[in-house]
Backbone as a ProteinNet text record, in pm:
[ID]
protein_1_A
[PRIMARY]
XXXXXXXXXXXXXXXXXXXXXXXXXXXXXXXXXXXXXXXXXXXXXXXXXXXXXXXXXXXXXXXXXXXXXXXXXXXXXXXXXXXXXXXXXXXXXXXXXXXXXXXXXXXXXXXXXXXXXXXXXXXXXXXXXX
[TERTIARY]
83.7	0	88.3	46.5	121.8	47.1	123	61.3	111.3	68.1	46.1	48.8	143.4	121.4	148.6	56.6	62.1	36.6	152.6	153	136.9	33.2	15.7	49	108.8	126.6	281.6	313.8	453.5	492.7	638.6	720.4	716.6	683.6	717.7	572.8	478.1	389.8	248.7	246.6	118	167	102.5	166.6	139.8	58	67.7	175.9	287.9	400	496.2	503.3	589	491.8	315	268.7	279.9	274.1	330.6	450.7	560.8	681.9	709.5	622	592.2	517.3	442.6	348.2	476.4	473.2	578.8	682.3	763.6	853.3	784.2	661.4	547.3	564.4	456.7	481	570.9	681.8	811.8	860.3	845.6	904.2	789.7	663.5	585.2	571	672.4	684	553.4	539.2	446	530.3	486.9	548.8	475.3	592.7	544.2	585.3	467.6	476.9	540.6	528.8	515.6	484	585.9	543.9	521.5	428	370.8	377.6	453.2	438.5	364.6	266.7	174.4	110.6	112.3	76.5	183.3	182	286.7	351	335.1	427.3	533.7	541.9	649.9	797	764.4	866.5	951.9	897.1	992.8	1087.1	1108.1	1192.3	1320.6	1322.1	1354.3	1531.5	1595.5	1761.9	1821.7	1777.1	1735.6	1668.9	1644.9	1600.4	1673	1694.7	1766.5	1754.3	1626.1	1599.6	1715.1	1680.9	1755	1820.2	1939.9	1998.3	1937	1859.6	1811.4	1650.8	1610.5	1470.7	1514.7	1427	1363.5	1434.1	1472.7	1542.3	1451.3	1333.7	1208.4	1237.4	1290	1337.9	1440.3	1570.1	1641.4	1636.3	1523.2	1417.7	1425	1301.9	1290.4	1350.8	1470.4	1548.5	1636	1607.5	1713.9	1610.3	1527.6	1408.5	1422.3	1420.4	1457.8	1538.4	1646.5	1783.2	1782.9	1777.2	1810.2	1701.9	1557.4	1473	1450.4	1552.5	1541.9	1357.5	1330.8	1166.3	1156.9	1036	1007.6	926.7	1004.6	980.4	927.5	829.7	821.7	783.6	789.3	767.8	661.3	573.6	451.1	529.5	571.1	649.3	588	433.9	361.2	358.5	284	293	452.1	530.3	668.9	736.8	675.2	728	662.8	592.2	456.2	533.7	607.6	662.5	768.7	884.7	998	1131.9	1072	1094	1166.3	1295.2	1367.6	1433.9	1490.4	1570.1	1675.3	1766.8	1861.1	1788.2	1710.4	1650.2	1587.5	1477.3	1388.4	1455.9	1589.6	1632.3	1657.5	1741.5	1821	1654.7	1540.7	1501.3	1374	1406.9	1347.8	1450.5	1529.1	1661	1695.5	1671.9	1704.4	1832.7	1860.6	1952.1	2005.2	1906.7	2040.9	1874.1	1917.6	1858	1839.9	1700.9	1715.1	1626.7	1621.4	1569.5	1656.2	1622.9	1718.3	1741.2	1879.4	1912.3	1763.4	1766.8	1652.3	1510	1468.2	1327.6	1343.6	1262.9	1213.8	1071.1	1172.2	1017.1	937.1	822	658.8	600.2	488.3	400.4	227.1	130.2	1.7	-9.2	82.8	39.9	91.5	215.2	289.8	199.9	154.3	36.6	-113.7	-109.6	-207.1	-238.5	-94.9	-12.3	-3.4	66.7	107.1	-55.1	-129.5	-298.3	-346	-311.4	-389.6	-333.4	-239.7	-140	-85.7	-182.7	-193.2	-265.1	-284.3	-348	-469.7	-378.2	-417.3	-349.8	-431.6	-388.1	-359.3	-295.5	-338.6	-274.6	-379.1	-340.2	-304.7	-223.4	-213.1	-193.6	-299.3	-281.6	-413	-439.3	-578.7	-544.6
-117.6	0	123.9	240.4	357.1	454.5	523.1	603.3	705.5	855.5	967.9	1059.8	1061	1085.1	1238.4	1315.8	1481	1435	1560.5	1537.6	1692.2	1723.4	1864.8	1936.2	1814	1841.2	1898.2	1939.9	2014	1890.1	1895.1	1751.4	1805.7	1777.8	1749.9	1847.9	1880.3	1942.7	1900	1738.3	1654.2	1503.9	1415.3	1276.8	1266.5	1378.2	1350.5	1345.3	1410.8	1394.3	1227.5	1208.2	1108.3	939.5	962.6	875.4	860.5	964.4	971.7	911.5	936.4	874.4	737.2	683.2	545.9	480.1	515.7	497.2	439.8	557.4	601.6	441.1	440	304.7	217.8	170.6	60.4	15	135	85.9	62.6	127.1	79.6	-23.7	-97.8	-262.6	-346.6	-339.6	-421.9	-435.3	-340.2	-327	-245	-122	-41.5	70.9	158.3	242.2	356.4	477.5	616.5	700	808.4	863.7	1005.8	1010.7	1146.9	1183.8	1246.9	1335.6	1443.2	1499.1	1694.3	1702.3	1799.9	1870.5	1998.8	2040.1	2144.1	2169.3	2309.6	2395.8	2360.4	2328.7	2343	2220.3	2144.1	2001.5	2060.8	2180.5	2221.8	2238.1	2256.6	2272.1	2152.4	2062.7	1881.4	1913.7	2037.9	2040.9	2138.1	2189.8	2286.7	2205.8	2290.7	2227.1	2203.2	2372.7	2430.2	2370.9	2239.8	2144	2117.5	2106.9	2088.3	2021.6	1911.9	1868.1	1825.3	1835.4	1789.4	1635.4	1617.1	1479.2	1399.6	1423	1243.8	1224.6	1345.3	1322.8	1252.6	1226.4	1147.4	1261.9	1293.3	1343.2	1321.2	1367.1	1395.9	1369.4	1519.9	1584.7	1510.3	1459.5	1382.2	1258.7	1176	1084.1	1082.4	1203.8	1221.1	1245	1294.6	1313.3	1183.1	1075.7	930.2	858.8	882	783.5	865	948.4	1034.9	999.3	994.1	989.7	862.6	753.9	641.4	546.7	600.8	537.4	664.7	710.5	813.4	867	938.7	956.7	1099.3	1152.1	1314.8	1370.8	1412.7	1505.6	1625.3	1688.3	1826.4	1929.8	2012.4	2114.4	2218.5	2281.2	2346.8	2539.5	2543.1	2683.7	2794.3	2804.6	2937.2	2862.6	2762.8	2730.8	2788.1	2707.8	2699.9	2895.7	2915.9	3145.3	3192.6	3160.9	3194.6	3155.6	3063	3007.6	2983.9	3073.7	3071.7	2998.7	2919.8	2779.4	2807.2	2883.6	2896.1	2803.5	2818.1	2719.6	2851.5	2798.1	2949.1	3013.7	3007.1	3083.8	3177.3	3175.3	3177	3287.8	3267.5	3358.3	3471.3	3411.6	3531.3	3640.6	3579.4	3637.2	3730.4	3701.4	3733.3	3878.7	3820.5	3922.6	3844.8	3726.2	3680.3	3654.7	3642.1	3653.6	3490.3	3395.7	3249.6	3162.1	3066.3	2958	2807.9	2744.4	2636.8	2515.9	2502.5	2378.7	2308.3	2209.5	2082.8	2003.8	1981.7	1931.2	1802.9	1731.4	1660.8	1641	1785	1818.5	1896.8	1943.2	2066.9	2116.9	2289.8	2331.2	2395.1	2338.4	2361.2	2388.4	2393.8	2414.3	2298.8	2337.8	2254.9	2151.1	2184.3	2120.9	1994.4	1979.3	1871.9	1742.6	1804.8	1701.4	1661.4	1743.7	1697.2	1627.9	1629.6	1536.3	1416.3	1419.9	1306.2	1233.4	1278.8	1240.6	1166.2	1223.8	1165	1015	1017.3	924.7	815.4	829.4	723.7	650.4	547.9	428.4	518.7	586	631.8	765.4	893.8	964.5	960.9	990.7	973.6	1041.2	1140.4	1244.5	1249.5	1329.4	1277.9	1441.7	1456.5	1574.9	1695.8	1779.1	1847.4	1971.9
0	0	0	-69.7	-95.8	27.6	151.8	182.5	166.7	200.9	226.7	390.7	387.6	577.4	604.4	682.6	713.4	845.9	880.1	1010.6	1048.2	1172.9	1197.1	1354.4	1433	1552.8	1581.1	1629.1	1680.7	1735	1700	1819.3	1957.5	2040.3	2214.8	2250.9	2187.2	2198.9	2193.5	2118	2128.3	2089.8	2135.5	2086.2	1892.7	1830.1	1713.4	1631.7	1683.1	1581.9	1608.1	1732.3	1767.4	1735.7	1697.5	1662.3	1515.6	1444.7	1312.2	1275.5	1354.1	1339.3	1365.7	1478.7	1493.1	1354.5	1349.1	1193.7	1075.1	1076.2	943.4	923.3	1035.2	1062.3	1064.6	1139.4	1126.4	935.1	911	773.9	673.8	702.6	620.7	642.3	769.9	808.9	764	717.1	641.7	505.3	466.2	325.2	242.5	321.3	283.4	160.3	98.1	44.8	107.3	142.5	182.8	43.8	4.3	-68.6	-82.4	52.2	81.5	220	312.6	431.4	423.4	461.3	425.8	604.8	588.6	768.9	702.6	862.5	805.8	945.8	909.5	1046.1	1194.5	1309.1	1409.8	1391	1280	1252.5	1181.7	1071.5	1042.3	1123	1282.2	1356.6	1375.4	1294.2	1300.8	1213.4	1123	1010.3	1075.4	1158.6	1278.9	1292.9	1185.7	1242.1	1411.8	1508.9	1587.7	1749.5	1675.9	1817.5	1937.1	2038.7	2109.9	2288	2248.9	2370.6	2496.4	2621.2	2699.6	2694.4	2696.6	2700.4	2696.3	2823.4	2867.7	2827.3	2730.3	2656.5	2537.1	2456.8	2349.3	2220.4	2138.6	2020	1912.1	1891.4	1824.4	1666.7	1669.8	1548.9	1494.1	1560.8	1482.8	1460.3	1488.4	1495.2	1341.6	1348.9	1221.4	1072.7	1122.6	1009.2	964.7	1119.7	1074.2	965.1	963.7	965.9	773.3	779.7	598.4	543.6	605.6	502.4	498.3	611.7	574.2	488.9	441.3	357.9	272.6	188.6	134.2	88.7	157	216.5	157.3	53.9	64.8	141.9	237.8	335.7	277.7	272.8	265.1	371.5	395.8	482.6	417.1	473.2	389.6	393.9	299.4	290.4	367.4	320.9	395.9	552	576.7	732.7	786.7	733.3	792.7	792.9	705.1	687.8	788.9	828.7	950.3	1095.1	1073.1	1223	1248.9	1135.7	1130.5	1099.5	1004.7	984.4	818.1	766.8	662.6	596.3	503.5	411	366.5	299.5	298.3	165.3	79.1	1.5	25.7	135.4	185.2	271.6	346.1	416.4	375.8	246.9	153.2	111	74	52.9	145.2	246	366.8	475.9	366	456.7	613.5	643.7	769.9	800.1	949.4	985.6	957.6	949.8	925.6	887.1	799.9	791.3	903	905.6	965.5	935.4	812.7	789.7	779.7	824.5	824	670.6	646.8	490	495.7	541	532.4	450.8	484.7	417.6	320.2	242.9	136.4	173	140.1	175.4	-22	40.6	-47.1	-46.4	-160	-109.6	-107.2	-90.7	-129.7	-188.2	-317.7	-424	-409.9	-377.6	-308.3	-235.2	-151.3	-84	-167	-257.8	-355.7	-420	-482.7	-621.8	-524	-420.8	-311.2	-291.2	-253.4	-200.2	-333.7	-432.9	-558.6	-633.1	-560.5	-613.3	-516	-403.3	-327.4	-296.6	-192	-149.3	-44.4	53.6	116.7	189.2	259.1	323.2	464.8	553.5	710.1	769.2	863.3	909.8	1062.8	1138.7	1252.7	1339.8	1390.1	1479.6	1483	1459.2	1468.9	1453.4
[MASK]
++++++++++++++++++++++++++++++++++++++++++++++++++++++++++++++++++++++++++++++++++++++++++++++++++++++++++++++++++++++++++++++++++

């Protein structure tokens, strides 16, 4: 099965992001195909170079980014959500005039359409957060 997974919860802020990430690995060890991750609205902050939980917590964010590179996965980040919450790529900076970029090499940021094309072209969507 091909899914589609948006995730809308902030990491360390609702169990929706860290159930997403459970998900996500679930279905890749059954031999699922992911089509596509869309972060959107306070899930953009999973793309957040910038993370920096305490030691002896759980490492959310770089969770997430092991879980990318090593099943080479498209991550996207939702561009307007992510401009809204401070969430750059160095383009984005340059053209923002900001002082530094922080998306993580990991993701790309997008927009809509991304999850569209992704939705239409899957098995299924599944959303995780409110």
């Amino acid at each position: 099965m091909i899914f589609t997974v948006v995730v809308l919860g902030a990491p360390y802020s609702s169990a929706a992001n860290s159930t997403a990430l459970r998900f996500c690995r679930a279905a890749l060890e059954q031999g699922h195909t992911l089509k596509r991750i869309f972060f959107y609205g306070d899930g953009v902050h999973t793309g957040s170079s910038l993370s920096a939980p305490p030691q002896d917590e759980y490492k959310l964010t770089e969770q997430w980014q092991s879980l990318i590179r090593e099943n080479q996965l498209d991550a996207i980040v939702c561009i307007a959500a992510a401009l809204r919450r401070g969430v750059l790529d160095a383009d984005e900076q340059q053209r923002y005039q900001k002082s530094a970029a922080n998306l993580s090499q990991d993701f790309t940021l997008s927009g809509l359409g991304q999850l569209i094309e992704a939705s239409a072209t899957s098995d299924r969507t599944i959303t995780f957060g409110a």
